[in-house]
C-alpha positions in Angstrom: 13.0 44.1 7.6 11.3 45.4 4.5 7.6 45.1 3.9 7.8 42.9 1.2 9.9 40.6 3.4 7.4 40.9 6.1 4.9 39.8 3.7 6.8 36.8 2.4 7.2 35.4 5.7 3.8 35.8 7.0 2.5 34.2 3.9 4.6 30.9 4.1 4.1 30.6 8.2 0.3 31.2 7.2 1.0 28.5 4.7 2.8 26.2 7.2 -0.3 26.4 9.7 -2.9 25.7 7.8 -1.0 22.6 6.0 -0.1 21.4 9.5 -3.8 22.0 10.6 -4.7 20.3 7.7 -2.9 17.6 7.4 -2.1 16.3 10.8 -5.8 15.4 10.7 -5.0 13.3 8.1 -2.1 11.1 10.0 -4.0 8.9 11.8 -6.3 6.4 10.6 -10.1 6.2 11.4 -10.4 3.0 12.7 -8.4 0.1 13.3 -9.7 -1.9 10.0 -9.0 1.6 8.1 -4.7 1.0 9.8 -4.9 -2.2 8.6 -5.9 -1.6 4.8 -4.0 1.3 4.8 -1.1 -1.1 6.1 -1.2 -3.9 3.7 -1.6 -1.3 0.5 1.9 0.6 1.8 3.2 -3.0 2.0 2.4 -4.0 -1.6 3.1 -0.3 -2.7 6.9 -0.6 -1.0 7.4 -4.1 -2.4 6.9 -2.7 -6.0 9.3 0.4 -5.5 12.0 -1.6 -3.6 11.7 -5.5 -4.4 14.6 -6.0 -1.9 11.7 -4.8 1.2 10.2 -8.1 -0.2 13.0 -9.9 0.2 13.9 -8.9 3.5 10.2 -9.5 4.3 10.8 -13.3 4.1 13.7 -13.3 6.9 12.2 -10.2 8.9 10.5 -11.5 12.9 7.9 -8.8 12.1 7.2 -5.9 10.5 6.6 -2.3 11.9 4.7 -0.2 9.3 3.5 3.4 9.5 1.5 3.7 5.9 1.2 7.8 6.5 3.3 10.2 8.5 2.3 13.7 7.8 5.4 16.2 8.6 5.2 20.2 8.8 7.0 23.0 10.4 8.2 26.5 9.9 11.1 26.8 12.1 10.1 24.1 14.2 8.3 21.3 13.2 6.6 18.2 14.0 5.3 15.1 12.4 2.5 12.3 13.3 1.2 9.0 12.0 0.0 5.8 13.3 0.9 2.2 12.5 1.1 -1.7 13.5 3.2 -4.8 13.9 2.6 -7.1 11.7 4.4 -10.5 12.8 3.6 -12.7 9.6 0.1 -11.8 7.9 -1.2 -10.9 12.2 -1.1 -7.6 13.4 0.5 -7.7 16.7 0.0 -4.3 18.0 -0.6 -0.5 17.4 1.7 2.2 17.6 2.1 6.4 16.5 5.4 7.7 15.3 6.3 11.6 16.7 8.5 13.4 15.8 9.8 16.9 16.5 12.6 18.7 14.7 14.0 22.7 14.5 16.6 24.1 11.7 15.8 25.7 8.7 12.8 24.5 7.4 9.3 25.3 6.1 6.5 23.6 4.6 4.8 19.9 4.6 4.8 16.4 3.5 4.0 13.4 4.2 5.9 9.8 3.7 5.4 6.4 5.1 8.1 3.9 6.3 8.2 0.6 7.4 11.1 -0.9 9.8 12.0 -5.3 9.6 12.7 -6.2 13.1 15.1 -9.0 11.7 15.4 -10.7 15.0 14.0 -11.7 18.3 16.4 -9.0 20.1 15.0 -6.2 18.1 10.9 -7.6 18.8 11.6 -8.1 22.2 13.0 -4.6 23.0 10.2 -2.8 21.0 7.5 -5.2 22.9 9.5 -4.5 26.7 9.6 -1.0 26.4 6.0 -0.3 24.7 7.8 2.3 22.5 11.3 2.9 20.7 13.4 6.0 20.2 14.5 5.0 16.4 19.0 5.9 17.1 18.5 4.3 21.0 18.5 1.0 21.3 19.0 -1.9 18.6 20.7 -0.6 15.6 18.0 0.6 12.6 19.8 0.8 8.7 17.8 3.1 6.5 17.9 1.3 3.7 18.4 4.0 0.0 19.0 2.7 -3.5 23.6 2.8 -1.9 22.6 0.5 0.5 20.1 -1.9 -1.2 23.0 -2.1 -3.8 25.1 -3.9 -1.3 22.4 -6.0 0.7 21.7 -9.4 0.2 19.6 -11.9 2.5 23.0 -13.8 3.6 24.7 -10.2 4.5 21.7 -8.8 6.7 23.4 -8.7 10.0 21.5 -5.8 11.8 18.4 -5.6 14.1 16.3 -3.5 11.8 16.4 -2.4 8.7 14.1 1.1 7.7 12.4 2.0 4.1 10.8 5.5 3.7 8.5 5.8 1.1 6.0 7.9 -0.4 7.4 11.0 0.1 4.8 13.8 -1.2 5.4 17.5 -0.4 7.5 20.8 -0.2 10.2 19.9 2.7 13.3 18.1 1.7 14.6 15.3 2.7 13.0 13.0 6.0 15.3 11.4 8.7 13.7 9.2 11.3 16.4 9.4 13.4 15.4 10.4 16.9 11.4 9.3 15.8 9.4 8.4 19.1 7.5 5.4 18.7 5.0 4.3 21.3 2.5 1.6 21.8 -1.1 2.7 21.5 -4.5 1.3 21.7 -7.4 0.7 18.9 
């Protein structure tokens, strides 16, 4: 390996760690009022990029929003944020979303994504098991401009349907397949 090369890579793992450092600092909010505002902005924020999240709002059991997930790796990665259940305008509960990944990647972001538990099924599961492996359990659709396109609120016909938004950074695309979510306390 030439110096240079040597060089290159030291500079974007440094990079990496202190972003990580940084910015998984960041993820979670201060205090439980701070997860609420932060909530209810991402809400209004997601219902002006994507008026169908509005729409699906109306029908939706409860809402699981996570307002700020802060992602980075080199190699491996990881990513962290915290969030609530909102069922109507009353948060429910608290909960973090981890997530671990490895593959070709380097850098940071951060995103936010809320999940529409659209029935009872979907509630009870996340409530019974204090936490959810988003790809186990009852089925999630990540909804993208494809799939909004052929949505409507007399076709929704899965548990949950996903909206990631905000993404800031230098890593390419997010996934939350195989997210963790677990119940936490404020």
């Amino acid at each position: 390996m030439t110096q240079s090369m040597r060089f290159f890579l030291s500079m974007v793992l440094a990079t990496a760690s202190l972003a990580s450092a940084s910015l998984l600092n960041t993820a979670g909010a201060t205090t439980a009022e701070d997860l609420n505002t932060d909530s209810r902005q991402a809400l209004q924020n997601l219902y002006k990029t994507h008026p169908f999240a509005e729409t699906i709002s109306h029908n939706a059991k409860a809402i699981l929003v996570f307002p700020k997930i802060i992602k980075a790796g080199l190699v491996f990665g990881g990513g962290y944020g915290e969030g609530e259940l909102l069922k109507g305008k009353t948060v429910d509960s608290y909960y973090n979303s981890v997530t671990g990944s490895w593959g070709l990647q380097a850098g940071a972001q951060s995103y936010g994504y809320a999940v529409f538990l659209m029935n009872d099924k979907a509630v009870n599961y996340l409530r019974e098991t204090k936490g959810w492996e988003i790809g186990v359990g009852p089925t999630v659709v990540v909804v993208d401009e494809g799939v909004a396109k052929n949505l409507s609120s007399s076709t929704l016909k899965d548990d949950a349907y996903a909206f990631i938004f905000d993404q800031q950074g230098l890593m390419a695309g997010v996934s939350i397949e195989g997210t963790k979510i677990s119940l936490i306390k404020r």
